[in-house]
C-alpha positions in Angstrom: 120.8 106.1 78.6 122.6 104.7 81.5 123.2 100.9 81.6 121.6 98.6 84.2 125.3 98.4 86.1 124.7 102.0 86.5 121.5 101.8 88.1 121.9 98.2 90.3 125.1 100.3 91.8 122.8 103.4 92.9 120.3 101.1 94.4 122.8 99.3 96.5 124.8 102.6 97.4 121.2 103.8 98.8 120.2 100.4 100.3 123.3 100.0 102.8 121.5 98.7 106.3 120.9 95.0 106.9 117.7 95.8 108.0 116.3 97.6 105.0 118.0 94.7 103.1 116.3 92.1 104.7 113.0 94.4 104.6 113.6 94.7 100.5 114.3 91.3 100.5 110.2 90.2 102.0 108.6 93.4 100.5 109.6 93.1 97.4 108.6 89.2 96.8 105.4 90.1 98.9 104.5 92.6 96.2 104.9 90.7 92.7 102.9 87.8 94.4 100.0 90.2 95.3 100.0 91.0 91.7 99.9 88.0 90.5 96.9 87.0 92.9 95.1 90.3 91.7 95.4 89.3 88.0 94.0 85.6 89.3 91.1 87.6 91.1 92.1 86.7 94.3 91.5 90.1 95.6 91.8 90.0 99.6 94.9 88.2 99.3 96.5 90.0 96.5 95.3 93.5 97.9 96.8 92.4 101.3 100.2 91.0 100.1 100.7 94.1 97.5 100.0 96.7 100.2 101.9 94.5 103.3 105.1 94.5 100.6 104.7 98.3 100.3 104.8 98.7 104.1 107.9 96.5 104.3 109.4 98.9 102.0 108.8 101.9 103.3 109.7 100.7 107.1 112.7 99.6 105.6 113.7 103.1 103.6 112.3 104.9 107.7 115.2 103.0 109.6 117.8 103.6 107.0 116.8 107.1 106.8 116.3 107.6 102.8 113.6 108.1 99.9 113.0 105.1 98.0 114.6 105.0 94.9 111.6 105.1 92.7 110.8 108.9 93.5 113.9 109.1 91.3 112.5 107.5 88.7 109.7 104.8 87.7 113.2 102.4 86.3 113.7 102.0 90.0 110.4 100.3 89.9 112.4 97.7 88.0 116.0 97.9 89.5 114.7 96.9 92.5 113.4 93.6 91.7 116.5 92.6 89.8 118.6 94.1 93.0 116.7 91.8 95.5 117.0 88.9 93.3 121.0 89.5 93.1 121.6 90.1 96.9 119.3 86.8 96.9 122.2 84.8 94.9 125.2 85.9 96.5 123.8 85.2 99.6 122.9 81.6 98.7 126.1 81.2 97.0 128.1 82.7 99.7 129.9 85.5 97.5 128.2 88.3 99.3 130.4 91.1 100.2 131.2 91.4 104.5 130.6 94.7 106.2 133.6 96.5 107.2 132.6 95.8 111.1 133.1 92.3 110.5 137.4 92.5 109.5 136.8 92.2 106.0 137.9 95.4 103.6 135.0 97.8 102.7 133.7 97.5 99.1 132.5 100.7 97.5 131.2 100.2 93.5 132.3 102.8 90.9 130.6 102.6 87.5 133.0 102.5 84.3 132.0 102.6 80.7 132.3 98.8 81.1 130.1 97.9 83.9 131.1 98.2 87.4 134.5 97.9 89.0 135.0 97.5 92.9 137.5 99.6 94.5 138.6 98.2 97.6 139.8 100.6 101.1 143.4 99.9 99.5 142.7 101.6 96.4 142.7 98.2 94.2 140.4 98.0 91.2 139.4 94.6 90.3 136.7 94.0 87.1 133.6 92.3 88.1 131.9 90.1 85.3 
Protein backbone atom coordinates (compact mmCIF):
# COMPACT_ATOMS: atom_id res chain seq x y z
CA UNK A 1 0.00 0.00 0.00
CA UNK A 2 1.36 3.37 -0.93
CA UNK A 3 2.41 5.79 1.83
CA UNK A 4 0.61 9.03 2.56
CA UNK A 5 3.85 11.01 0.87
CA UNK A 6 2.75 9.15 -2.10
CA UNK A 7 -0.65 10.25 -2.21
CA UNK A 8 -0.25 14.14 -0.73
CA UNK A 9 2.32 14.42 -3.96
CA UNK A 10 -0.54 13.24 -6.51
CA UNK A 11 -2.98 15.53 -5.06
CA UNK A 12 -0.73 18.51 -5.35
CA UNK A 13 0.60 17.44 -8.92
CA UNK A 14 -3.31 17.53 -9.84
CA UNK A 15 -4.17 20.68 -7.86
CA UNK A 16 -1.54 23.15 -9.63
CA UNK A 17 -3.90 26.52 -10.20
CA UNK A 18 -4.19 29.24 -7.54
CA UNK A 19 -7.54 29.30 -8.09
CA UNK A 20 -8.57 25.72 -7.55
CA UNK A 21 -6.21 26.16 -4.47
CA UNK A 22 -7.81 28.79 -2.99
CA UNK A 23 -11.27 27.08 -4.06
CA UNK A 24 -9.90 23.71 -2.05
CA UNK A 25 -8.84 25.74 0.47
CA UNK A 26 -13.03 27.25 1.40
CA UNK A 27 -14.66 23.97 0.04
CA UNK A 28 -13.01 21.81 1.89
CA UNK A 29 -13.41 23.54 5.46
CA UNK A 30 -17.08 24.45 4.19
CA UNK A 31 -17.71 20.71 4.05
CA UNK A 32 -16.38 19.07 7.41
CA UNK A 33 -18.35 22.02 9.19
CA UNK A 34 -21.62 21.01 7.39
CA UNK A 35 -21.00 17.74 8.80
CA UNK A 36 -20.49 18.54 11.95
CA UNK A 37 -23.80 20.82 11.95
CA UNK A 38 -25.70 17.66 10.43
CA UNK A 39 -24.57 15.40 13.26
CA UNK A 40 -25.78 18.45 15.75
CA UNK A 41 -29.19 18.46 13.71
CA UNK A 42 -28.68 21.64 12.36
CA UNK A 43 -29.97 20.61 9.08
CA UNK A 44 -30.45 23.86 6.77
CA UNK A 45 -27.14 24.96 7.75
CA UNK A 46 -25.29 21.77 7.57
CA UNK A 47 -27.14 20.73 4.31
CA UNK A 48 -26.17 24.25 2.86
CA UNK A 49 -22.52 24.41 3.94
CA UNK A 50 -21.83 20.46 2.89
CA UNK A 51 -23.40 21.02 -0.62
CA UNK A 52 -21.84 25.00 -1.03
CA UNK A 53 -18.20 23.16 -0.16
CA UNK A 54 -19.04 20.59 -2.88
CA UNK A 55 -19.73 23.38 -5.37
CA UNK A 56 -16.44 25.05 -4.46
CA UNK A 57 -14.80 21.93 -5.35
CA UNK A 58 -16.01 21.11 -8.32
CA UNK A 59 -15.75 24.96 -9.74
CA UNK A 60 -12.40 24.70 -8.66
CA UNK A 61 -11.41 21.14 -10.48
CA UNK A 62 -13.86 23.13 -13.99
CA UNK A 63 -11.20 26.08 -14.17
CA UNK A 64 -8.15 23.82 -13.70
CA UNK A 65 -9.55 21.52 -16.11
CA UNK A 66 -9.32 17.97 -14.13
CA UNK A 67 -11.45 15.12 -12.26
CA UNK A 68 -11.31 15.37 -8.70
CA UNK A 69 -9.05 13.11 -7.20
CA UNK A 70 -11.62 11.05 -5.34
CA UNK A 71 -12.99 9.30 -8.62
CA UNK A 72 -9.52 7.67 -8.22
CA UNK A 73 -10.23 6.47 -5.10
CA UNK A 74 -12.37 7.06 -1.87
CA UNK A 75 -8.42 7.76 0.11
CA UNK A 76 -8.67 10.99 -1.78
CA UNK A 77 -11.66 11.59 0.33
CA UNK A 78 -9.05 11.86 3.04
CA UNK A 79 -5.85 13.20 1.21
CA UNK A 80 -7.60 16.04 0.58
CA UNK A 81 -8.25 17.34 3.92
CA UNK A 82 -4.80 16.72 5.15
CA UNK A 83 -3.52 18.52 1.73
CA UNK A 84 -5.60 21.70 2.49
CA UNK A 85 -4.49 21.67 5.94
CA UNK A 86 -0.72 21.53 4.74
CA UNK A 87 -0.89 24.27 2.01
CA UNK A 88 -2.72 26.03 5.09
CA UNK A 89 0.66 25.95 7.18
CA UNK A 90 3.19 26.85 4.73
CA UNK A 91 1.27 29.53 3.79
CA UNK A 92 0.98 30.91 7.33
CA UNK A 93 4.51 30.07 8.02
CA UNK A 94 5.73 31.49 4.82
CA UNK A 95 7.59 28.21 3.46
CA UNK A 96 5.26 27.82 0.61
CA UNK A 97 6.88 27.08 -2.64
CA UNK A 98 6.76 30.37 -5.52
CA UNK A 99 5.46 29.69 -8.96
CA UNK A 100 8.00 29.69 -11.62
CA UNK A 101 6.30 33.11 -13.08
CA UNK A 102 7.32 34.76 -10.02
CA UNK A 103 11.70 34.23 -10.54
CA UNK A 104 11.84 31.61 -8.13
CA UNK A 105 13.03 27.84 -9.49
CA UNK A 106 10.04 25.42 -10.35
CA UNK A 107 9.52 22.64 -7.72
CA UNK A 108 8.34 19.36 -9.05
CA UNK A 109 7.92 16.32 -6.13
CA UNK A 110 9.19 12.82 -6.91
CA UNK A 111 8.18 10.10 -4.48
CA UNK A 112 11.17 7.83 -3.04
CA UNK A 113 10.91 4.82 -0.85
CA UNK A 114 11.60 7.43 1.90
CA UNK A 115 9.01 10.01 1.51
CA UNK A 116 9.25 12.73 -1.01
CA UNK A 117 12.25 14.44 -2.36
CA UNK A 118 12.04 17.86 -4.46
CA UNK A 119 13.96 18.02 -7.52
CA UNK A 120 14.54 21.47 -8.48
CA UNK A 121 14.71 22.91 -12.59
CA UNK A 122 18.67 22.40 -11.89
CA UNK A 123 18.40 18.81 -11.28
CA UNK A 124 19.22 19.10 -7.40
CA UNK A 125 17.60 16.67 -5.02
CA UNK A 126 17.22 17.86 -1.55
CA UNK A 127 15.20 15.46 1.27
CA UNK A 128 12.25 17.05 2.69
CA UNK A 129 11.43 15.95 6.47
Amino acid sequence: MPLLAHYMAQYDHEHSSGWNKFLHGIGIPMIFVGIVLLIFMKWIWGASFFAGGWIFLFLGHKIEGNHPAFFQGPIYLLVGPIWVAKEAWEFLAGTHRTSSSEGASEVTPRVTSHGISEVTAQGRASKQS
